[in-house]
N, C-alpha and C positions, 0 to 999 in steps of 0.2 A: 716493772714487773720482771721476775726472776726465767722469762723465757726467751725460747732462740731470736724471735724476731724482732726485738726489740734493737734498735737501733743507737751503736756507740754510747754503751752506757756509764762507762766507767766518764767516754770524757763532757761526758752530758752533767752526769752528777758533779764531777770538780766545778764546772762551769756553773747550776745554778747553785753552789756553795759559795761559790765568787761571787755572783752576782745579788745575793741573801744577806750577805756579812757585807761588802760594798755598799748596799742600800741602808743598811743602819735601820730597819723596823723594828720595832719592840716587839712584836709579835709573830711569828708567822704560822700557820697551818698547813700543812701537806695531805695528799691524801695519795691512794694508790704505792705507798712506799711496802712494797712485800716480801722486798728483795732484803734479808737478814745483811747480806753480807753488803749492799750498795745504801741499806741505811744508817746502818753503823761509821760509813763512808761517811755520810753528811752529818750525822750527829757529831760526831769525832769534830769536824770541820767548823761547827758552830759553838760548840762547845768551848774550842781554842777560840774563837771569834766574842767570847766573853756573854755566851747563852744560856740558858738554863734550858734542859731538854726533860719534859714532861713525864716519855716513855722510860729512858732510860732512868731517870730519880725514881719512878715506880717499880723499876724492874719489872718491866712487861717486854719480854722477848718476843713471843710471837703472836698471842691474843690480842692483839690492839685495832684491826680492821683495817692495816695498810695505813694507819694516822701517823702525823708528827705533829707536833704543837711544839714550840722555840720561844722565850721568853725572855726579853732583856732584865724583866723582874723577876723576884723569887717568887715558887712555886709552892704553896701549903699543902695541895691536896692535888693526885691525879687520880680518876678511875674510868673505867674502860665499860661500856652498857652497850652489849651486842643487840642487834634488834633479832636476832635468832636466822638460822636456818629455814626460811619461810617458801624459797624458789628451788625449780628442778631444775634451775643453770647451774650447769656445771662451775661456771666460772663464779658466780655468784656463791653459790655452796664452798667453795674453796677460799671467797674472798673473809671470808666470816665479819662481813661488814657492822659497822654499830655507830656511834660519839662515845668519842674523845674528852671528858669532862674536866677541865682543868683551872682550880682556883688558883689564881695569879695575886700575890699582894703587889697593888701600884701604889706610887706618894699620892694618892686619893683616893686609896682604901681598895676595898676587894673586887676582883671583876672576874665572872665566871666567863669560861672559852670552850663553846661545845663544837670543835672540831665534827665534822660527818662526813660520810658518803652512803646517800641513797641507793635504792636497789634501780638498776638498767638490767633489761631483757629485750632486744628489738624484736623479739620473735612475737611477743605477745604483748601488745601496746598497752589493752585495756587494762591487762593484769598486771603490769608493770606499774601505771598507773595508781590502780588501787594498792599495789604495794609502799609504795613511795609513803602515800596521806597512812597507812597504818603505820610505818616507820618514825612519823613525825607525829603522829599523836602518840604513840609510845616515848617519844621523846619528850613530849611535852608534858605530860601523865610524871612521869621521875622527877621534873622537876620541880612540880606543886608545891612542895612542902618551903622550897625556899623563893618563893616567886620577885620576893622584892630583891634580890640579888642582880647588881646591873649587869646585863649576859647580851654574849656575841656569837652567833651561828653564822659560823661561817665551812664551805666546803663545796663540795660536787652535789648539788640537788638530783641531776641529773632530769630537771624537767625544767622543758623550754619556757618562756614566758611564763614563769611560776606566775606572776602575779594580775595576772590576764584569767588567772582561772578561775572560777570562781568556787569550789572545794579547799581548794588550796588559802585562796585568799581569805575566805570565812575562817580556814583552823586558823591563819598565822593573828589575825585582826583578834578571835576568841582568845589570844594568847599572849596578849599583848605586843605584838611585834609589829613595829611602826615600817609601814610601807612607803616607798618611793614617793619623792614628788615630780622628780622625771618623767614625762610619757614614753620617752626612746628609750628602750632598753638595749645596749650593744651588747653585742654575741663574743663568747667567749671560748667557744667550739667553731672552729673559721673554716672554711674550704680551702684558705688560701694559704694555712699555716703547712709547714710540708709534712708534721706528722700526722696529720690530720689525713693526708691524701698517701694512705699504706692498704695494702687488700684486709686490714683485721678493720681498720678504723674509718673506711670511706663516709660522708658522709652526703645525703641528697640539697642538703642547703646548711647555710651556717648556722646556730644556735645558742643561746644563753644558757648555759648547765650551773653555772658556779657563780655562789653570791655570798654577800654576807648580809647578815641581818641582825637585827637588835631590838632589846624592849626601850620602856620607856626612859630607863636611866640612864642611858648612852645618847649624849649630842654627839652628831655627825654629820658629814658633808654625806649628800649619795656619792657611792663607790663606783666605780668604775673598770672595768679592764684593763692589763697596761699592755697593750703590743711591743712586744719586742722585737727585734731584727737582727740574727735570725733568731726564730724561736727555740726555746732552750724544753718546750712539753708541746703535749697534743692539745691539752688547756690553758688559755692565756691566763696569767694571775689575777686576781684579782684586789685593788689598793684602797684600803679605806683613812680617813683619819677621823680622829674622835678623839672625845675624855669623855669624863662621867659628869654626870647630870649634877649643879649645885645643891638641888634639891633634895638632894640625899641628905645631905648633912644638917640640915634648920633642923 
């Protein structure tokens, strides 16, 4: 984020561009990036690291919701579906949060990538709450029209044990998105992480904010968190691996 207290961020960003371009993922998703001049930093940096950058092939300078989307394949399509101006957080009204919608051609044909970040309010839990499940059926609602398209949400939910809830779990399940076979779900918001413990960002216990998720045409292993030492964000990553369902093609 483009403010004062945010903590050494020039050598933060070199650092997870090292550690992005090292890891060799085809994919990656960012979120919270609002910083013009610190995202440019890391696009520049993956870009020479032999990526295709979503934002930047769209020319979307400042509308995009703090998103990145990184692609070791070619990109056909980017567009940017804000959920609107809906909270009086200031911080949220300024975030102009949305997805990130980005078709990707892989050597197994197309895979849609809805980059997100949900609305957080701590002040007003309920409403927070019911903001969140209206963000996600707006999302879901855009994408009717091409449903059989194999698709990846992945991002900052920003709600705990999303799939404990049962609102939540009825929209993802009416939407095809195949949930967990895990009962443990680990936390990816830590107490223990030291960005985590600053006076903007304390929090009362650890928490699972950031997932990814899929419909039917994605085989995958459940994702996990990767703890890093030391942490390079105030949210741990999150690592999936996957292809696309053979089923598509009979």
């Amino acid at each position: 984020m483009p403010l004062w207290f945010v903590r050494e961020r020039d050598k933060r960003l070199q650092k997870i561009g090292t550690f992005l371009a090292g890891a060799k993922y085809d994919i990656i998703c960012l979120q919270e990036s609002w910083s013009l001049k610190h995202r440019g930093m890391l696009s520049a940096f993956l870009r020479d690291s032999g990526y295709h950058d979503a934002v930047h092939q769209a020319g979307i300078r400042r509308k995009n919701g703090g998103l990145l989307t990184f692609s070791k394949f070619p990109i056909s399509s980017v567009k940017f579906i804000p959920f609107g101006r809906i909270s009086f957080s200031v911080s949220e009204f300024l975030g102009n949060k949305g997805v990130l919608e980005t078709i990707i051609d892989t050597p197994s044909g197309k895979l849609r990538v809805c980059n997100l970040h949900l609305h957080y309010d701590p002040r007003g839990f309920f409403k927070s709450h019911s903001m969140r499940l209206r963000q996600l059926r707006k999302l879901f609602a855009s994408l009717k029209k091409e449903s059989s398209l194999p698709t990846i949400f992945a991002g900052d939910f920003n709600e705990d044990a999303l799939f404990a809830k049962e609102k939540f779990k009825r929209l993802l399940v009416e939407n095809g998105i195949i949930l967990p076979t895990k009962s443990v779900v680990f936390p990816t918001y830590r107490v223990e992480n030291l960005f985590v413990d600053t006076w903007i960002n304390r929090t009362n216990g650890s928490k699972r904010y950031d997932y990814i998720l899929f419909n039917e045409y994605i085989l995958a292993e459940n994702n996990e968190p990767l703890y890093l030492e030391p942490a390079l964000s105030d949210h741990d990553p999150v690592v999936m691996k996957f292809e696309l369902s053979p089923n598509l093609f009979l």
